[in-house]
Structure formats: structure tokens, C-alpha cells
C-alpha positions in Angstrom: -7.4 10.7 -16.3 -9.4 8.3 -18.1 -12.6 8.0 -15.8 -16.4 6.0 -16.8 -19.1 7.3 -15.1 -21.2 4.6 -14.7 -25.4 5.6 -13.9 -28.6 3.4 -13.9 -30.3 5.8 -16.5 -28.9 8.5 -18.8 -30.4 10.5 -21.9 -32.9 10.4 -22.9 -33.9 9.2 -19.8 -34.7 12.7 -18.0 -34.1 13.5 -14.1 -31.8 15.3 -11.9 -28.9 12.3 -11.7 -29.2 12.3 -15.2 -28.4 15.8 -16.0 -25.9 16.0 -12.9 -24.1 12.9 -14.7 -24.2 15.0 -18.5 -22.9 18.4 -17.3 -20.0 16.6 -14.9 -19.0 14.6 -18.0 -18.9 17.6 -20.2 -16.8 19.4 -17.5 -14.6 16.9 -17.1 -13.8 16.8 -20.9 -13.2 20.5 -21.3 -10.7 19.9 -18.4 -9.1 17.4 -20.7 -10.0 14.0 -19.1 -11.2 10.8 -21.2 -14.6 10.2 -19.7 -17.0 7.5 -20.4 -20.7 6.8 -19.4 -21.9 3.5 -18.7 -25.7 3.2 -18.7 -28.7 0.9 -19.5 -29.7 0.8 -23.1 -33.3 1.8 -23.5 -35.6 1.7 -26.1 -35.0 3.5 -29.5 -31.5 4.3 -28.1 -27.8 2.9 -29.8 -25.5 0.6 -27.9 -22.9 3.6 -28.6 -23.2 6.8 -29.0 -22.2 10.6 -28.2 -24.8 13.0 -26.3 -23.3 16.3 -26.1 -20.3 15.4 -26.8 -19.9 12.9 -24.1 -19.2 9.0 -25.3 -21.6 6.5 -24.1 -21.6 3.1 -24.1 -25.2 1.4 -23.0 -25.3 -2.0 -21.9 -28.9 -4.2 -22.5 -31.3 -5.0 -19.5 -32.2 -8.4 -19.3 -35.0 -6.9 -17.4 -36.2 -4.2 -15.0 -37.7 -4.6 -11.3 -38.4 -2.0 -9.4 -37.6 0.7 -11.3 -33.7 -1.2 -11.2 -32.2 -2.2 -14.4 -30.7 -5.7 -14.0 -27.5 -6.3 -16.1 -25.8 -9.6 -16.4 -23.4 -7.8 -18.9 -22.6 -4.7 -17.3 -19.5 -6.9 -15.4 -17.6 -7.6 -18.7 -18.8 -4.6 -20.3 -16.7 -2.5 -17.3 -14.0 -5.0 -17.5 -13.3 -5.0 -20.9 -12.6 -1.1 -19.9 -9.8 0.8 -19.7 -9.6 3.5 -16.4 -8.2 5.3 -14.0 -11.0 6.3 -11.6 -15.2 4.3 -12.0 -17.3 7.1 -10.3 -20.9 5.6 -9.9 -24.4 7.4 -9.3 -26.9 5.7 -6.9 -29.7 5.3 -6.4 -31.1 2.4 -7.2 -27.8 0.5 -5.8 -27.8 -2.9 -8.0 -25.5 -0.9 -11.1 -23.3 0.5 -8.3 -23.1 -2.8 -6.3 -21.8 -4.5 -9.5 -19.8 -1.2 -10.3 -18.2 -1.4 -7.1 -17.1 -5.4 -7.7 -15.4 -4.7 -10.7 -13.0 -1.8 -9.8 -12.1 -4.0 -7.0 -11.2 -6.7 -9.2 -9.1 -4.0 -11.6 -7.6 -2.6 -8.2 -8.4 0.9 -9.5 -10.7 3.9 -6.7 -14.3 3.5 -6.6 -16.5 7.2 -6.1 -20.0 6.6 -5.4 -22.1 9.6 -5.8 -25.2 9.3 -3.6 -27.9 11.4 -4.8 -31.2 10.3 -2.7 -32.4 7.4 -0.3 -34.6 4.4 -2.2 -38.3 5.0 -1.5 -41.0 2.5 -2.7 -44.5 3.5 -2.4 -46.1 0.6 -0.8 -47.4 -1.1 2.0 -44.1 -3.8 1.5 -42.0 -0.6 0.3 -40.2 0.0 3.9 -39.4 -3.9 4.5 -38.2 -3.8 0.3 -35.9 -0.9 0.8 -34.1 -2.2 4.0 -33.3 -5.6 2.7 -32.0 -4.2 -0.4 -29.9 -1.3 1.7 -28.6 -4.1 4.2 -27.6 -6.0 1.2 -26.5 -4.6 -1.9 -26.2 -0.5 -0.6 -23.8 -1.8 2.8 -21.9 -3.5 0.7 -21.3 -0.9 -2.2 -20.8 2.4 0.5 -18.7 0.3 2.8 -16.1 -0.5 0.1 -15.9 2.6 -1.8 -12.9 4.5 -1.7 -14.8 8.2 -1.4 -18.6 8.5 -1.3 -20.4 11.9 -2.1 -23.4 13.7 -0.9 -24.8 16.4 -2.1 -25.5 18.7 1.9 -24.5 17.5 5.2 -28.1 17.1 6.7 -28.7 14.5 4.3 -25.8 12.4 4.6 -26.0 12.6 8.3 -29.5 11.4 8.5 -29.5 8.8 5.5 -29.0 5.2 6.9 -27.7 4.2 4.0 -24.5 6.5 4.0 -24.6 8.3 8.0 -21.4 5.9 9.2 -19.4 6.4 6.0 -17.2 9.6 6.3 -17.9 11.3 2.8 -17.0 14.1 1.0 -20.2 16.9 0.6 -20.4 18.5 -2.9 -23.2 19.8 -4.0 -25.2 19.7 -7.7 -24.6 22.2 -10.1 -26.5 24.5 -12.2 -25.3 26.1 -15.8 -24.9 29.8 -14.5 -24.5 30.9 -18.2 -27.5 29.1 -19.8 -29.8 30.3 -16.6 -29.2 34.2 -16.2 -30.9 36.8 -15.4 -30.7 38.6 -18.7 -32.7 35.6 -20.3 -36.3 37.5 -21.4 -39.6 36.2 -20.7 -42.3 37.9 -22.2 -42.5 35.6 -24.7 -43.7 32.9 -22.9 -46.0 34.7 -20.8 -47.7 35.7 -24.0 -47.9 31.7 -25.2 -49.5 30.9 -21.6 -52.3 33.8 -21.7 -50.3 34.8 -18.4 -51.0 38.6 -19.0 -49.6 40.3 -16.3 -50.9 38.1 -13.4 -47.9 36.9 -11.1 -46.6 33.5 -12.4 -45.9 30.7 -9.6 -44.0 28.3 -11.2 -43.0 24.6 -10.5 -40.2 22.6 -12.9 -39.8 19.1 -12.8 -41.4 15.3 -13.3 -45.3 15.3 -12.4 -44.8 12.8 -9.6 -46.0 11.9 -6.3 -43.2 12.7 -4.0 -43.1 16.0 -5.2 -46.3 17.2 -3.1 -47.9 18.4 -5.8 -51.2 18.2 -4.3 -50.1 20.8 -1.8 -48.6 22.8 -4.2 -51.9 22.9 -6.5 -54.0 23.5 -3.6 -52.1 26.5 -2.2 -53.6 27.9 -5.0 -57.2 28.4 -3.9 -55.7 30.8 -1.0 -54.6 33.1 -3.3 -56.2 35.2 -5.0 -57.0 34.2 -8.7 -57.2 37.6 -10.4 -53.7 37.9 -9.6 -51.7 34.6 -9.6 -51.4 31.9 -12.6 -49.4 28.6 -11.5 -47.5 26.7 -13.8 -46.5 23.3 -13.9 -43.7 22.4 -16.0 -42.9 18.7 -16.7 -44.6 15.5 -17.5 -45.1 12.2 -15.0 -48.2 9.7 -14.0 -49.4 11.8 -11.2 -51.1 14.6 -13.6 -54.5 12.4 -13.9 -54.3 12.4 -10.1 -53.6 15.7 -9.9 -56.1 17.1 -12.9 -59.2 15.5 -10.4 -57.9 17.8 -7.2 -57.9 20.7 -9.4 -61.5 20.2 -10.9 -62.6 19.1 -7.4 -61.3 22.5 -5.8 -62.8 24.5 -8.9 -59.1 25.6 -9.7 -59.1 25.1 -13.6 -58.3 29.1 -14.4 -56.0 29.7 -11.7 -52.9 26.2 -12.4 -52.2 25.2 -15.8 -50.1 22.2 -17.2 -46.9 24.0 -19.6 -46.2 19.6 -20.2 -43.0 18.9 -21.6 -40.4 22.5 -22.4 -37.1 21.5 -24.1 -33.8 22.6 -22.4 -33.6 25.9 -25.1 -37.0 26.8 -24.1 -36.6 26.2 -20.5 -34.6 29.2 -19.3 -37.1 31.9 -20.7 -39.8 29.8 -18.1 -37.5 31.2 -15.1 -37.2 34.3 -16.8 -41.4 34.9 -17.3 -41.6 33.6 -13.4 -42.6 35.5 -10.3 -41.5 32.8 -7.5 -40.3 29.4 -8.1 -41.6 26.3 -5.7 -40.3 23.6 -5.1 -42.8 21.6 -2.5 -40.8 18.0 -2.3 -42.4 15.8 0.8 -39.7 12.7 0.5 -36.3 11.6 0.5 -36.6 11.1 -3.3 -35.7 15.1 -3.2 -32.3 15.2 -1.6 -31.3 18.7 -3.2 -33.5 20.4 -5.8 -31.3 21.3 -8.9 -34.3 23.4 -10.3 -34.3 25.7 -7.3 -30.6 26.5 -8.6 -31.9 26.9 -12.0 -34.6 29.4 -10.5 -31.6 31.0 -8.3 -29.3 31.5 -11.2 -32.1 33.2 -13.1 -32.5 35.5 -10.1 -36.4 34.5 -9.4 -37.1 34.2 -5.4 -37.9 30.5 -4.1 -40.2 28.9 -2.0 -38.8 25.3 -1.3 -39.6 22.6 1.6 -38.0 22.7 4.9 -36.4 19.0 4.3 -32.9 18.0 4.8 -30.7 18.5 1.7 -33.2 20.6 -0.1 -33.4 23.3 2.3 -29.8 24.1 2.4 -29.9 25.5 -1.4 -31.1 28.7 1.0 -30.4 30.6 3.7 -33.6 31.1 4.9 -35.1 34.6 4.2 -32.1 35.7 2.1 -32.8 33.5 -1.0 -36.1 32.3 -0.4 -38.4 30.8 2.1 -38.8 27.7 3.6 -42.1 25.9 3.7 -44.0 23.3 5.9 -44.5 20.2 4.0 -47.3 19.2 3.3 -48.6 22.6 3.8 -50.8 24.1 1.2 -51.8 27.1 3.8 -47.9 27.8 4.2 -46.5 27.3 1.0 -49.4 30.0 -0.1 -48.4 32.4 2.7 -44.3 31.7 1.7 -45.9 33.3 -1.7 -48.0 35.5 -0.8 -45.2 37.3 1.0 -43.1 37.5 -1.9 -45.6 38.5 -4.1 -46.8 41.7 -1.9 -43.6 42.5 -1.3 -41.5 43.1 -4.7 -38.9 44.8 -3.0 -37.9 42.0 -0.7 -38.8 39.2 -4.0 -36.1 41.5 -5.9 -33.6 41.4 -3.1 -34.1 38.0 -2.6 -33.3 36.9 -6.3 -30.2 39.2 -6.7 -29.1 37.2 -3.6 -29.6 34.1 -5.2 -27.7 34.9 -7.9 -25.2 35.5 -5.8 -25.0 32.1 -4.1 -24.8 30.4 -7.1 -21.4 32.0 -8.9 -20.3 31.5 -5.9 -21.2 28.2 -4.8 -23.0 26.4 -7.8 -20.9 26.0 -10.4 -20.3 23.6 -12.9 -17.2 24.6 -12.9 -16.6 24.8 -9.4 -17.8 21.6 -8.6 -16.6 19.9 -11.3 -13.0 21.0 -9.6 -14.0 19.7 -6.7 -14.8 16.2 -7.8 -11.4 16.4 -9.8 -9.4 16.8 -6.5 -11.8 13.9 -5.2 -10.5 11.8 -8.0 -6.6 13.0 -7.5 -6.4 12.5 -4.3 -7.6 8.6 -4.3 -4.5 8.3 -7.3 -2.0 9.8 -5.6 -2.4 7.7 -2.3 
């Protein structure tokens, strides 16, 4: 098959579509299948160009509002193409609106993968998002031949997607790459960690992740014991860097900035308990709590849809309150005082991922998608 996956941002442009858009493009090659991405051509970057392997092809923004890249080009760019199958990545639902138009046009299926509701963070953000959902997202999930969710509580309780019968697969992690052979000492010695218990978050250094909760949970523990770690970069560190001076927590979370993807897995493997304590619909799964699975470290992740079905409560992890601090530091406390259960807890995440987390199983599953829509 010769399929373009077509997404708003892609590398270097970092985030959890972007790398679900990489590793299903690299699967889908080793299954044999021409695949093409489609994305908005940033800064420093080459109209085309191979990352990983993968073939890209990066149209030019003749501006960007609201975090949406708006590209007058992008119509003849995916006409002038030759496919079977345009599988599209939303949000934001402009690129997918326009993706949607022209398969229509080239009478070939349209896949729309729909990895989070829109959220704008302002007073005029609610009113924003509706308009743009009633116009551009109703249009684009109503005509698409399949769409995709990641977990059934979050399709079902999206607006944008609830009356659209979809298909649920969920993300992915690299089982191989995260393992629990991976050693850690390393960077436990680069951090100072000693042999304090390391609570660890991954990902961008944003709002929506309730950070601020996650931070403060750590002035219930106690500091001769526990070191947390925040990996990633984003504009909500000056924000958070004042709550930690305010609570006098300096010694007790540190800031790891930027780790590359070699680097990464040896993180998980110098880690305690993960946590993942997400607050909005920006978080509709949590690939880093796989990455934390595979690596066999114990999570404590928010009880939100999609996100808190990567566990089964108490078998893989725990489930905290958002917006909790008090909870998510009891969720840890408990898996720090008890290592036997922590231990337990990360062999069974292991487990759930080979069995259920997969590139390769998923990657399957998104190939049958695509059959099934060629064969009707």
C-alpha cells in the first residue's frame, strides 16, 4: 500500500503525536508499505527529507494561529500525490479538515487518528474550541471513512468524536528500546541521586500536565528519602521554579531539562515510580507511562479518561486524584514502603505491554484498519 500520513507537526517538533506518527511510519515500512509524511515545514528544517528512515515531505505555513499551522499549499501538495489510503492525526483539525477534502476529491479512504480534544487556555478558549469543533472537526470526523481513538472512555466522552462509531487502538511503546535490563546507575550518579528513591516525571514542562501538584506532593514526603525528577523542557518551568522556592523544595525536585531518546531509557531504568499527574483532555493516554511500564518501574498516573486505562488499577500502578498533591504523595508513598508490591507491580506492567503495547501489534492493527476500507 502506498499510504501519506499527514500530521500538523513532526520532527523535530517533539510530543506524543509526533512520535506515535514516527514509530507507525517505521512499522509500516518494515511491513513493506510506501509511506509518506506530510507535515508543516518549520524553521531550520528541509522541504524533503528522511527521519529515521521515513520520507517526508513538509509543506510551508503561511502563518500559525493558535498553535494551527495554516497551509494554502498543503491541497496541491496532497494532490499532486500518489496513494492508496491518507491517514491523518488531529488535533488541531484545520490539516485534517483540508486532509479530509482532498482524499474525497481522489475518491481514495480517509483514517483520522484522534489523539486528544482542543483545549485553549483562556477566558474565550471554550467559545474558540466549539466554533472550531462545530466547523472544521464535524465536518472532518463525519466524513471519514474510519476514525481512531486511542481508549473507549475517551472516545465516548469527547464531543468531538462520541457519535462517530470508531475503531479503539491504543499508542505504542518500543518494548525493545524500554526494557528492564536497561541499567541505571549511571544516571543516578550524574543527578547526585545517591540512593534516595527517584520519583520521576517525563514529558513537556506544561500547564496541563499538573505539575504544580506533582512538585508539591513533594513536601509530604520525606526529603531524606525521595529525589523528583523532571524530565523535559516547556514555558511552565519559570512558573513552576517560583512554587518550588515558595514551598522551600529546592533539595528535594530537580529539573534533568532536555534527555535525548539514547539517554532516555536509562532515566526509567535509575527510577523508583513513574508519575504521570495530567489534569486535561490535552492527556488522552500517556505514552510515557508505557515507556515506564515497559521498563518495569510502578506508576502513579491520574484517574482521567483515556489515561487511566494504561492500568488496571492496583495491578500496574495507582490511580491518583487530580489535582491532588496529598494523593499523588500517598499513591507514592505506598509504593515506596512497600517494594515488594512496587516490584510486583512493574513485572506486571511489563507484562501488559508485550502483550497489549506493541509497535508491532498495533501497527497490525491499523494495517487491517487500512485493508478493510480497500477491500470494500
Amino acid at each position: 500500500m502506498k499510504i501519506v500520513q499527514l500530521s500538523p507537526y513532526f520532527y523535530p517538533h517533539l510530543g506524543g503525536v509526533e512520535s506515535h506518527v514516527l514509530e507507525l511510519s517505521k512499522h509500516l515500512i518494515e511491513k513493506g508499505h510506501e509511506v509518506l509524511v506530510v507535515t508543516t515545514k518549520l524553521e531550520d528544517t528541509k522541504t524533503e527529507d528522511t527521519v529515521e528512515g521515513v520520507p517526508v515531505k513538509r509543506v510551508e505555513p503561511m502563518t500559525t494561529v493558535l498553535s494551527t499551522p495554516i497551509l494554502p499549499e498543503l491541497n496541491q501538495v496532497l494532490l499532486d500525490e500518489d496513494f492508496d489510503i491518507l491517514h491523518s492525526h488531529t488535533p488541531p483539525p484545520l490539516t485534517s479538515f483540508l486532509g479530509v477534502r482532498t482524499a474525497k476529491k481522489k475518491d481514495k479512504p480517509f483514517v483520522l487518528t484522534y489523539h486528544c480534544d482542543l483545549e485553549i487556555p483562556s477566558i474565550f478558549g471554550p467559545l474558540i474550541v466549539a466554533l472550531y469543533q462545530r466547523t472544521f472537526g464535524t465536518y472532518t470526523v463525519s466524513r471519514a471513512d474510519k476514525v481512531i481513538t486511542t481508549t473507549s472512555t475517551y472516545g465516548a466522552t469527547s464531543r468531538a468524536v462520541w457519535y462517530k462509531e470508531g475503531e479503539i487502538i491504543p499508542n505504542a511503546v518500543d518494548a525493545q528500546r524500554f526494557h528492564p535490563s536497561n541499567e541505571g546507575e549511571e544516571v543516578r550518579t550524574e543527578l547526585g541521586i545517591g540512593d534516595k528513591k527517584m520519583v520521576m516525571y517525563v514529558g513537556r514542562i506544561v500547564y496541563h500536565k499538573g505539575l504544580e501538584y506533582f512538585v508539591r506532593s513533594a513536601k509530604y514526603l520525606d526529603e531524606d528519602d525521595v529525589q523528583y525528577v523532571l524530565v523535559g523542557t516547556g514555558d511552565f518551568r519559570p512558573e513552576l521554579e517560583k512554587i518550588i522556592e515558595r514551598e522551600g523544595l529546592e533539595d528535594r525536585v530537580m529539573f534533568a531539562g532536555r534527555v535525548s531518546n539514547e539517554k532516555l531509557p536509562k532515566y526509567y531504568a535509575a527510577t523508583d515510580v513513574f508519575v504521570l499527574p495530567s489534569v486535561s483532555r490535552l492527556e488522552a493516554f500517556g505514552i510515557v507511562a508505557l515507556e515506564a511500564m515497559a521498563s518495569s518501574v510502578p506508576v502513579v498516573i491520574s484517574d482521567i479518561p483515556g489515561v487511566r486505562e494504561v492500568i488496571e488499577e492496583g495491578s500496574h500502578g495507582l490511580l491518583a486524584e487530580p489535582m491532588n498533591s496529598k494523593d499523588i504523595a500517598g499513591k507514592v508513598r505506598t509504593l515506596i514502603e512497600n517494594p515488594d508490591m512496587a516490584e510486583k507491580m512493574g513485572r506486571k506492567g511489563r507484562k501488559r505491554v508485550e502483550e497489549n503495547f506493541t509497535w508491532s501489534k498495533v501497527a497490525g492493527e491499523i494495517e487491517k484498519v487500512y485493508r478493510s476500507l480497500l477491500t470494500r
